[in-house]
C-alpha positions as a LaTeX table, in Angstrom:
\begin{tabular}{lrrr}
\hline
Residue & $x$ (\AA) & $y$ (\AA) & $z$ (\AA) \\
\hline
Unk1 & 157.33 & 135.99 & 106.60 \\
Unk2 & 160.19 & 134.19 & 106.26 \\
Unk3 & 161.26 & 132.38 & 103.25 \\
Unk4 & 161.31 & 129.00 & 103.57 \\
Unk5 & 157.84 & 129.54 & 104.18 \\
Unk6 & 156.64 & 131.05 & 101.44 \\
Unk7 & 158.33 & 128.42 & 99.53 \\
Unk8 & 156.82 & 125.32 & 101.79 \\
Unk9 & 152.90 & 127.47 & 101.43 \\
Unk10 & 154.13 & 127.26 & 97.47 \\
Unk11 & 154.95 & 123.51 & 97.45 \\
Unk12 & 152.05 & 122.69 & 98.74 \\
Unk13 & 149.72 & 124.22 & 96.75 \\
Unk14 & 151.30 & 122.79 & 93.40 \\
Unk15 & 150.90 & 119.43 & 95.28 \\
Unk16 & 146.82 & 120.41 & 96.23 \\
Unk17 & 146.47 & 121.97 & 92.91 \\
Unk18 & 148.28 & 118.95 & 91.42 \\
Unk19 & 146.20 & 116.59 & 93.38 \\
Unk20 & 142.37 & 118.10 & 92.55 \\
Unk21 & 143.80 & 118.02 & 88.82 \\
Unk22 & 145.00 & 114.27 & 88.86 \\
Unk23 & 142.22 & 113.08 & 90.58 \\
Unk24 & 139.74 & 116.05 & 88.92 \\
Unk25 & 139.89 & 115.21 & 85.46 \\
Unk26 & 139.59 & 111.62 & 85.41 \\
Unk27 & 136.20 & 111.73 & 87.72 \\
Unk28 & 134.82 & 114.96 & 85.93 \\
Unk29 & 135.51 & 112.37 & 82.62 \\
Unk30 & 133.88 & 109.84 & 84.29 \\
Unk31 & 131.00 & 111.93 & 85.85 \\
Unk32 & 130.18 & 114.04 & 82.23 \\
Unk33 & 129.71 & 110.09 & 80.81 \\
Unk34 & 127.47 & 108.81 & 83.71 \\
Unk35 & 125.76 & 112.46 & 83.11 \\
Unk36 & 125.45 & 111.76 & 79.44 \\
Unk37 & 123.84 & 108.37 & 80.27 \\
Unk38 & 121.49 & 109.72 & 83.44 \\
Unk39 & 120.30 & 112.44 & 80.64 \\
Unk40 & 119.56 & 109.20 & 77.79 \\
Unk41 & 117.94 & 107.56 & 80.61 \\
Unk42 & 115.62 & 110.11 & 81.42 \\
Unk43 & 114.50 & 110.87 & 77.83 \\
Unk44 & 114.07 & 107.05 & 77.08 \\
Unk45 & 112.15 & 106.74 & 80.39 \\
Unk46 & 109.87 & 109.96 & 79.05 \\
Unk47 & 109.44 & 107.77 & 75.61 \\
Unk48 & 108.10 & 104.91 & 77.61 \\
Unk49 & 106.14 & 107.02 & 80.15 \\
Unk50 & 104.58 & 109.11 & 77.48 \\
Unk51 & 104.54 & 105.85 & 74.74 \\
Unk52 & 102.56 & 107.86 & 72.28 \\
Unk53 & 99.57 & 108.03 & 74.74 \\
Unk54 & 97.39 & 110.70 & 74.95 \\
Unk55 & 96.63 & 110.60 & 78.50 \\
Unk56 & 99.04 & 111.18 & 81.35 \\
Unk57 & 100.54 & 108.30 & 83.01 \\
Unk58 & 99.49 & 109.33 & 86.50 \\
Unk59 & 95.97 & 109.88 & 85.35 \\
Unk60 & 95.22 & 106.84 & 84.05 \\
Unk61 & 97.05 & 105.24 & 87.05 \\
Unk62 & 94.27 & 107.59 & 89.27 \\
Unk63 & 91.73 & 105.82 & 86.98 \\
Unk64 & 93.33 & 102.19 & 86.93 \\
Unk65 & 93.21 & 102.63 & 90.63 \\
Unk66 & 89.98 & 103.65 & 91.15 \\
Unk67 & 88.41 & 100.82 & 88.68 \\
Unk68 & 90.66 & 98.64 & 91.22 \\
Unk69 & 89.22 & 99.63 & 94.15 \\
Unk70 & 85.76 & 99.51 & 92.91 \\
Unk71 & 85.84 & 95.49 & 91.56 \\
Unk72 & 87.58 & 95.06 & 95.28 \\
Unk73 & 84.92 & 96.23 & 96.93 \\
Unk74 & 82.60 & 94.25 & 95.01 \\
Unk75 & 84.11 & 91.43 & 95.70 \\
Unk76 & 83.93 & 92.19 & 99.35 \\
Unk77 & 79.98 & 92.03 & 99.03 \\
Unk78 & 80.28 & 88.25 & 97.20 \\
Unk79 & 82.35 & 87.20 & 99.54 \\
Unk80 & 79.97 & 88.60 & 102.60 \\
Unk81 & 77.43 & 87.26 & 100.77 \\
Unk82 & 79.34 & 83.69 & 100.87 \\
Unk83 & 80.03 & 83.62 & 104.05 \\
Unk84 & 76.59 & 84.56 & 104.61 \\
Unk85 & 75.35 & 81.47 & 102.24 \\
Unk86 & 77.95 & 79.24 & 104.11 \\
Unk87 & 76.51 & 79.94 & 107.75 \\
Unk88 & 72.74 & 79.40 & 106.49 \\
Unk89 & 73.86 & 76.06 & 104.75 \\
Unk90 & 75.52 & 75.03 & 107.92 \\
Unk91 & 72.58 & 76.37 & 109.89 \\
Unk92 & 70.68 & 73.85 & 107.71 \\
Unk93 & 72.72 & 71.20 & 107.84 \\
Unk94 & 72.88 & 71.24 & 111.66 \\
Unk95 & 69.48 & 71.01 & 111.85 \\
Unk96 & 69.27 & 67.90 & 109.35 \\
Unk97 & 72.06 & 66.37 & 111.47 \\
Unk98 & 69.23 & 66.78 & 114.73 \\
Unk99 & 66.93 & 65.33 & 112.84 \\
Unk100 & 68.79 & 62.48 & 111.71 \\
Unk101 & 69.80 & 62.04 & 115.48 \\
Unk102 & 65.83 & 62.14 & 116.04 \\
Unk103 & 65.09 & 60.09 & 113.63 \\
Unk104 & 67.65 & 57.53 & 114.24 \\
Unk105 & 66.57 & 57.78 & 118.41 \\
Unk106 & 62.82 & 57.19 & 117.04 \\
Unk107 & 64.06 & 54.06 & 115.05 \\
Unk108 & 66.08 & 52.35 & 117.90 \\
Unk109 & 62.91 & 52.72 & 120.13 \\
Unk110 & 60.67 & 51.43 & 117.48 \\
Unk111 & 62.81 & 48.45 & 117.26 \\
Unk112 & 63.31 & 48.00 & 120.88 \\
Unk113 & 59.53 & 48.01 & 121.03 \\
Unk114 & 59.05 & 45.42 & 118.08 \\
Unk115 & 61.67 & 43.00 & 119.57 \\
Unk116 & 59.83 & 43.24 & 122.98 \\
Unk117 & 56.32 & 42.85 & 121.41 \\
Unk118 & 57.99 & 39.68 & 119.53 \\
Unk119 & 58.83 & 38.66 & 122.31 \\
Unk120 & 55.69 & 38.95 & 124.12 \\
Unk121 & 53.81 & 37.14 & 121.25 \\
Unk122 & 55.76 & 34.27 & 120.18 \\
Unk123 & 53.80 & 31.62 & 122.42 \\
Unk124 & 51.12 & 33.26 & 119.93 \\
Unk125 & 52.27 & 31.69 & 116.69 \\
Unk126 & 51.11 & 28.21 & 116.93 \\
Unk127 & 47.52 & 29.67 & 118.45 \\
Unk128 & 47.11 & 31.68 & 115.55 \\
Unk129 & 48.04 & 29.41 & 112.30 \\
Unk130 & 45.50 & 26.85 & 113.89 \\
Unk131 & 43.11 & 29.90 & 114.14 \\
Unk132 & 43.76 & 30.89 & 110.70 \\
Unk133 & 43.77 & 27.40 & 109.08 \\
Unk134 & 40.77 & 26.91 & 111.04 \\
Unk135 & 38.94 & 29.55 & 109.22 \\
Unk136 & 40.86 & 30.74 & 105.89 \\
Unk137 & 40.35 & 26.51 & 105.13 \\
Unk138 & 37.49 & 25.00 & 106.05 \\
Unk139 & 34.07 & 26.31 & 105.11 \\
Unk140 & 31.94 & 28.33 & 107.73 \\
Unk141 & 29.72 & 26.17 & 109.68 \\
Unk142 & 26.84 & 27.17 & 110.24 \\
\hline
\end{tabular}
């Protein structure tokens, strides 16, 4: 192999090795720190986990959960049973509406009727109140 090289093979690995060292150090610095503080992170996150409790967190999640689940699904039957209350009421209050609607038909034709039988009548009036002062006054004859 011929010498210049050797010497060039050399050179550059005092620059590599120089390289991974300058840039090495500072980051394993850097990562040994962030290490330190993923490590203090952990055990403060095991403090608040744990938080003198005697059951495990994920259990009493499980159990949270499942008390969860069972007021949602009773409040899944009151609401069915609301909507079920809300269609009867509106059930009812269609059929009050008809009945209104009858009613009010029923009125108009009574009216109708009443106006025409007025009508019919009116020449009546005087006929009567001499019939009735005729007899409501005057003594019976006999």
């Amino acid at each position: 192999m011929p010498e210049w090289l050797t010497e060039a093979v050399i050179i550059q690995a005092l620059i590599t090795v120089g390289v991974i060292l300058g840039a090495g150090i500072p980051a394993y610095f850097v990562f040994k720190s962030k290490l330190a503080e993923i490590g203090k992170d952990a055990k403060e996150a095991r403090v608040q986990v744990k938080n003198s409790h005697s059951t495990n967190l994920r259990e009493e999640q499980d159990e949270r959960h499942i008390a969860t689940m069972e007021l949602l699904k009773e409040l899944g039957r009151d609401v069915r049973g609301l909507r079920e209350e809300n269609y009867e009421t509106r059930k009812d209050i269609g059929m009050l509406h008809a009945e209104d609607r009858a009613g009010r038909r029923e009125t108009q034709k009574l009216r109708q009727e009443f106006s025409e039988h007025t009508k019919q009548t009116e020449n009546w009036t005087p006929m009567l109140t001499d019939l009735h002062e005729q007899y409501s006054t005057k003594p019976p004859t006999e």
